[in-house]
C-alpha positions, 0 to 999 in steps of 0.5 A, a space after each residue: 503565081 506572085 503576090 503583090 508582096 514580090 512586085 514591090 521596089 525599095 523606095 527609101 530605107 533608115 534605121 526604123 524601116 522600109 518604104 516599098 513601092 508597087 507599080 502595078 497596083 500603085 500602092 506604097 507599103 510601109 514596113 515600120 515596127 515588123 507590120 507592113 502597111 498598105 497605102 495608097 499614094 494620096 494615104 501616104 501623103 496624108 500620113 506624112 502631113 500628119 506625121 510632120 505636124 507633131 512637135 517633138 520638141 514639144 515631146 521631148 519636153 514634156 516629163 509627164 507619164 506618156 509625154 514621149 508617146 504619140 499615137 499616129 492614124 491617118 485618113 485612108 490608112 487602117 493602123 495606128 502607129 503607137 511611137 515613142 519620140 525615137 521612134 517618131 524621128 526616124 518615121 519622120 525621116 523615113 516618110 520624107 526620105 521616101 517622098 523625096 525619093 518617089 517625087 525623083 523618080 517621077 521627074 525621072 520617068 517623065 524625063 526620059 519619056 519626054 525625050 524618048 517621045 
């Protein structure tokens, strides 16, 4: 019997972590920091808003005790993510990454269904 966790396809990978996809119960799946994390697509976009919004230049600025720390939740989403300023860049990267890479496959799919239509 699989789980879940054996349906899922790579979406995007970097240094911090992987962005997996399942179709059949259309949830993205987060691996960042050694958890993975459930979203759905509307949760995913919710924490990438989110995610875009915070000013690292800002951060990195900032010399106060914590000043390179964000905490990071989002509508939909159950975790919060704790991440330094290193950290928060290749989550950045990582959720954009990942949309890109689904937002392609999307116009893929549609592509090859219009023509085979």
């Amino acid at each position: 019997m699989s789980t879940e966790l054996d349906l899922l396809n790579e979406v995007y990978r970097n240094e911090v972590g992987v962005v997996y996809q399942c179709d059949e119960t259309s949830t993205i799946w987060i691996d960042f920091q050694g958890k993975m994390t459930p979203l759905k697509y509307f949760s995913f976009l919710a924490l990438k808003r989110k995610v875009d919004h915070i000013d690292v230049v800002s951060m990195f600025n900032d010399t106060g005790k914590g000043g390179d720390l964000e905490i990071i939740n989002a509508r939909g989403c159950e975790r919060c993510f704790v991440v330094t300023l290193k950290e928060l860049i290749g989550l950045k990267d990582l959720l954009e990454g990942s949309r890109v890479m689904l937002d392609l496959n999307s116009i893929i799919h549609e592509r090859l269904f219009n023509v085979l239509i």
